[in-house]
C-alpha positions in Angstrom: -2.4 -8.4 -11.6 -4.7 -5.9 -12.3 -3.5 -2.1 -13.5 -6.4 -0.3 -12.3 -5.5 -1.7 -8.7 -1.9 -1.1 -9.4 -2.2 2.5 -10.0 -5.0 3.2 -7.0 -2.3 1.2 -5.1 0.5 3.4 -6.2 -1.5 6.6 -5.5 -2.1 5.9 -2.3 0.8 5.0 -1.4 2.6 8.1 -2.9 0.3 10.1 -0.9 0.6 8.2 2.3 4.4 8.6 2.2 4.8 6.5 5.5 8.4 6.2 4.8 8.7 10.2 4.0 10.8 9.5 1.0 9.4 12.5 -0.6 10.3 15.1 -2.2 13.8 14.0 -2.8 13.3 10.0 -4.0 12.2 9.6 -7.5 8.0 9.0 -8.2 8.5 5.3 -8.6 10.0 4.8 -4.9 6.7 2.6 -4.0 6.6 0.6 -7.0 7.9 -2.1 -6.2 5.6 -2.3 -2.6 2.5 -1.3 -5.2 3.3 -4.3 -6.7 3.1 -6.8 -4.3 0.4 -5.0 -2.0 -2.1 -4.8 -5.9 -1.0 -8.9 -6.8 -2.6 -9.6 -3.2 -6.1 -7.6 -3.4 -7.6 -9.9 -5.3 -7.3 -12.2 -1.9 -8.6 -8.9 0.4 -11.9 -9.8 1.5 -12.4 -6.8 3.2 -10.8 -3.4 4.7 -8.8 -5.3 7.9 -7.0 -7.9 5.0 -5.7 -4.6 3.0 -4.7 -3.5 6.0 -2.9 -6.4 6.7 -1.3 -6.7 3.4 0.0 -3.2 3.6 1.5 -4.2 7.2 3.1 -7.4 6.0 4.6 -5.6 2.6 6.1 -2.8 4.5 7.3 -5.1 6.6 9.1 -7.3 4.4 10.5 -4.1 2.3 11.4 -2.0 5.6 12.0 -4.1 8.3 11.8 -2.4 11.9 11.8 1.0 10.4 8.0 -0.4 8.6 5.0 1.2 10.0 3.0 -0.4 12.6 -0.3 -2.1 11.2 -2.4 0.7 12.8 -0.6 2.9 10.8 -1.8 1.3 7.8 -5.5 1.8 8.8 -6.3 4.6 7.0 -4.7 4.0 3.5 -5.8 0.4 3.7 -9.8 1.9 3.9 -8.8 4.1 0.9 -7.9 1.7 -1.3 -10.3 -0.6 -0.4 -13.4 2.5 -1.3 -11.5 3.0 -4.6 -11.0 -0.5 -5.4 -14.7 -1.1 -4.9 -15.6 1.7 -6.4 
């Protein structure tokens, strides 16, 4: 897995808070979710298959309480711009 994808991963999804963990849960709360969403870019062919992946992590991690994959829309063009940037 790449870092540099890790960490734009990890950003983003410390800024999107979709589970609004924050302030109280600790800075690393996404990690695990940065993980697997960064270990699957290199498959992302474009901004719909981040979005997907961010669904289908969240999904797996969250269960019902996960966002719905339009909810991931937005975060999913992020990383993509960064990760191509």
């Amino acid at each position: 897995m790449d870092d540099r994808h890790f960490r734009i991963v990890d950003r983003c999804l410390l800024d999107w808070d979709v589970m609004q963990l924050f302030p109280g849960a600790p800075q690393d709360e996404y990690a695990a979710e940065a993980y697997a969403i960064a270990a699957r870019l290199p498959d992302c062919r474009c901004e719909s298959d981040v979005q997907q992946c961010l669904y289908e992590v969240f999904a797996a991690a969250f269960g019902e309480l996960a966002p719905e994959r339009d909810a991931c829309k937005e975060t999913a063009e992020r990383i993509w711009a960064e990760i191509k940037a």
